[in-house]
Phi, psi and omega in degrees: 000303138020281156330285190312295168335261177332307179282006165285320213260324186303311181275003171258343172268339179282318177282329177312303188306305187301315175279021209285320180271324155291325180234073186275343182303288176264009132253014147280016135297343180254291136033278187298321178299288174277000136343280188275344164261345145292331171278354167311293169302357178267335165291324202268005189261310195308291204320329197286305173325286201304338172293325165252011182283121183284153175254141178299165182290355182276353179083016164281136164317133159296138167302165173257145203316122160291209174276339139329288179327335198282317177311296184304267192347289200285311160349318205272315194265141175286156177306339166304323191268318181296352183270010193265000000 
């Protein structure tokens, strides 16, 4: 589902982009379109993530990584990518 979300929104900026000066109407209707299938995928990625979230023994969720976190992360990323 996800996927699908992400291949929605992609083809709705291609038409926004193609209508934006002639038709602006619809493409804030495409806009709006990818609005709405990115927060569709943000939901189903929280669900999925929660499904797959490790737990502590007690059956608490682990807190998520903070702003600590950020240094080991980008560390983590090719240079290319931290140059971006």
């Amino acid at each position: 589902m996800v996927a699908h979300n992400v291949s929605v929104m992609v083809v709705e900026a291609t038409a926004a982009e193609d209508r934006f000066d002639a038709r602006p109407e619809q493409a804030r209707e495409a806009l709006r379109a990818i609005s709405a299938s990115g927060r569709q995928a943000l939901s189903e990625l929280r669900q999925m993530l929660a499904l797959v979230r490790p737990e502590d023994d007690d059956g608490a969720h682990v807190p998520r990584a903070g702003v600590g976190g950020l240094d080991p992360l980008a560390g983590s990323l090719p240079d290319v990518a931290r140059r971006c």
